[in-house]
N, C-alpha and C positions, 0 to 999 in steps of 0.2 A: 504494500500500500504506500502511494506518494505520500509524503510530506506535508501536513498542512501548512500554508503559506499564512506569515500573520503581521505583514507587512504594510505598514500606512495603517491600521487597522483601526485607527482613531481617526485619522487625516482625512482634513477639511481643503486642502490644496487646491486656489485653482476653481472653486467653488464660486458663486454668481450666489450673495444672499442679501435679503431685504430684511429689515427690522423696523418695523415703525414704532413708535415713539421710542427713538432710539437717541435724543437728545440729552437724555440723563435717567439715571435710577438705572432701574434692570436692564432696560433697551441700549443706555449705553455700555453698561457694564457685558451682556453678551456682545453687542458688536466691538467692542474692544476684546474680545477674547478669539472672535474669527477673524478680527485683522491682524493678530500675534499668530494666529495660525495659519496664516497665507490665505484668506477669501477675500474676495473682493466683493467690499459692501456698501449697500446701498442703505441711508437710514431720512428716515421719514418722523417730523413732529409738526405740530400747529403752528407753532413761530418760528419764520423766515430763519428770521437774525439766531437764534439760539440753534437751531437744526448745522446750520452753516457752521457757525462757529463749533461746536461739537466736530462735526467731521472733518476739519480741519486741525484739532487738535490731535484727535485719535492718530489720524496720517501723518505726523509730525510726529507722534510717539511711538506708535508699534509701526510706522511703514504700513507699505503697501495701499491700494486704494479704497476710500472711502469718502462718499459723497452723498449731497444732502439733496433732499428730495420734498421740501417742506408739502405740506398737504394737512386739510383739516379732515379729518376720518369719520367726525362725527355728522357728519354732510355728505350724502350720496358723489355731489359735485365734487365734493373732494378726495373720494374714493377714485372714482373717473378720472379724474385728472393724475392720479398715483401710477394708477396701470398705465397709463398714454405715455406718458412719461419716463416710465419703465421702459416699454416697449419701443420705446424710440430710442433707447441707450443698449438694450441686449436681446439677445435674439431667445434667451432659455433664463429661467428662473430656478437655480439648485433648493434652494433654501430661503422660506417664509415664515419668521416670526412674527407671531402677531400679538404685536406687545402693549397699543398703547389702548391707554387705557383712562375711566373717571372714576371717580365716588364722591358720593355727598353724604356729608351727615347733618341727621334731626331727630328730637325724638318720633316718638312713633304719630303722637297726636300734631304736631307740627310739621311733618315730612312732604313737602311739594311734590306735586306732577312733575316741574321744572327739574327737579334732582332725580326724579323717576326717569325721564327720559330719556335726559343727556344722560345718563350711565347705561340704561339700555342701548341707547343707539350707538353711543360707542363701543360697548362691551360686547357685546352681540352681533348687532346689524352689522358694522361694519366692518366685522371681522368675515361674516359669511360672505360681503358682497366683492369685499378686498380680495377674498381668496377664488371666489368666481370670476371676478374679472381679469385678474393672472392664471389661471386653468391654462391658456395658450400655452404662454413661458414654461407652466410647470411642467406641462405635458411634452414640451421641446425638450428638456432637461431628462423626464422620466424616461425617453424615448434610447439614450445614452447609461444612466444610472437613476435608482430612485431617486425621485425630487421627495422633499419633505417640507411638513409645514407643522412647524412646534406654536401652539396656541399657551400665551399666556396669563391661567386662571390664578385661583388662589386659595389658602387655607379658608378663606371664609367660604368658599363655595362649597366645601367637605365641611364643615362644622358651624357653629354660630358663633359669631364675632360677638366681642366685649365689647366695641362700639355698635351706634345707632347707624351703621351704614348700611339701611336697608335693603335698596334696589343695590347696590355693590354685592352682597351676597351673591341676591338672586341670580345677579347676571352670570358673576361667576361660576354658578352650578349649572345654569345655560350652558356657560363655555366648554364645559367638561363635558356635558352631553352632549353638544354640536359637534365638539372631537371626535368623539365617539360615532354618529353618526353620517361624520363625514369618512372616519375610515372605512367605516360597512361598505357604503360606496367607490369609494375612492382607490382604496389597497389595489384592486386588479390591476388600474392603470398605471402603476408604480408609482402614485403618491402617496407617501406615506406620513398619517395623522399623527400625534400627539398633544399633550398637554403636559406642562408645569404646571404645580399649582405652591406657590413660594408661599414663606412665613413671612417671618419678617428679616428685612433688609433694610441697611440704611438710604432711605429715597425721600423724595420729599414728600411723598404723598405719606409713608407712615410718619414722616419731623410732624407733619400737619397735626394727626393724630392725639401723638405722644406727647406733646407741648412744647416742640423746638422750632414750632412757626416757619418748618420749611427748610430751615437750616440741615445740613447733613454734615459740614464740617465743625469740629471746634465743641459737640454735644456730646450727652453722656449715653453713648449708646450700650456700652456694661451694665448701665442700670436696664434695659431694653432689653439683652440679651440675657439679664439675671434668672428672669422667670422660665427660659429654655432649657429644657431637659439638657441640649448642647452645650448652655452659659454664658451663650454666642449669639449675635445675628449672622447673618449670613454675609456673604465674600464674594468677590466679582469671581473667586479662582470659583466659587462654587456654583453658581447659579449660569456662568461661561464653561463651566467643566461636563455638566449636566445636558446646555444644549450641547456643545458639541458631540456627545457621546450618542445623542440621539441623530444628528446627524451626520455621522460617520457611517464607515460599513460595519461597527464594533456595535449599531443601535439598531441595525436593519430588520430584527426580527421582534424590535419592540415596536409594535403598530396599538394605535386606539385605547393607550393609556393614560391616565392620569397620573402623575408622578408628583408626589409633596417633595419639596426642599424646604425644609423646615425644624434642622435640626431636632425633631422628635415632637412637635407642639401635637398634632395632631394623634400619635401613638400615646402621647400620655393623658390628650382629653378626657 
């Protein structure tokens, strides 16, 4: 019997990947981990000036290319305008994170439509229509090696949050079950589904939270990380180490799961 070959076996080389809200928090921290791995990537947020300036940092620090793609997600028009745009820069699509993301908090008797919405239509909607309107690229790329598309959900979608971020939950148990439903479908054609569903990380959306007003530098995220079974928040090596393995040939036979990174929150619920 030959030899099994286990070569590149993690390697993203050379790969064509999109992350949207990839301007900071998790989006940047995985596209910062496929541009140290040799992909070239493409990253997508709601403001111009902040999208740009990100990927021109990234590309000045890990090398290789990465380019900014600004686009509002929570707007059909600006889902449209992401693929076109896309498509006018590469002919195949490897790899689709779908990262960005909203939440709103209130309590339950004070909780708007307006927070209802905008986190559904971000979390949801334009994750499904992001990924139907790149189907081309993926299917160009599948045609070669599986293409893959990592959806990112969250612990609150597996369990109930200690905050009032109602429609944020919801959506993210959406997200997990549109993964899911989009691999049923999808797998034959060599796309292959998944989901993250992170704990906590330092981003600004959990600063908001925790009472650091957005701040992720210069705060105490020890006390954050206290109550983790880990000790810890989470780590760009971890939440970039995570997608890459799922998009590698080392992840290829993981399809239509949910995957916590969560340093244990969720096993010791």
């Amino acid at each position: 019997m030959a030899a099994e070959s286990f070569d590149d076996l993690f390697s993203i080389r050379g790969k064509v990947a999109l992350v949207s809200g990839g301007s900071r928090g998790i989006g940047e921290m995985i596209a910062a981990g496929f541009l140290a791995q040799g992909a070239k990537v493409y990253i997508c947020s709601r403001k111009a000036e902040a999208c740009d300036a990100t990927a021109a940092r990234l590309a000045a620090t890990y090398g290789g290319q990465c380019h900014s793609l600004p686009a509002d997600l929570s707007r059909l028009e600006g889902v449209n305008a992401l693929a076109a745009a896309l498509a006018a820069r590469e002919s195949k699509l490897d790899i689709l994170v779908n990262n960005a993301g909203a939440s709103w908090g209130a309590p339950i008797d004070d909780f708007p439509e307006a927070g209802w919405d905008k986190v559904m239509d971000t979390n949801v909607k334009a994750v499904f229509f992001l990924t139907q309107k790149l189907l081309p690229l993926l299917r160009a790329a599948a045609a070669i090696s599986p293409a893959r598309v990592v959806n990112i959900g969250s612990i609150d979608g597996l369990k109930a949050s200690s905050f009032d971020a109602w429609s944020y939950g919801a959506s993210k148990a959406a997200l997990h079950h549109l993964t899911r439903f989009m691999a049923s479908r999808l797998t034959r054609e060599r796309i292959l589904f998944n989901a993250i569903a992170p704990g906590p990380y330092p981003t600004w959306m959990l600063s908001t939270g925790v009472g650091f007003g957005g701040k992720t530098e210069g705060v105490d995220w020890d006390r954050v990380g206290s109550g983790n079974p880990s000790g810890r928040v989470g780590s760009a090596q971890d939440i970039a180490g995570l997608a890459t393995f799922l998009c590698s040939r080392a992840g290829e036979y993981v399809v239509g799961q949910v995957i916590a990174s969560d340093g244990g929150l969720v096993a010791a619920a």
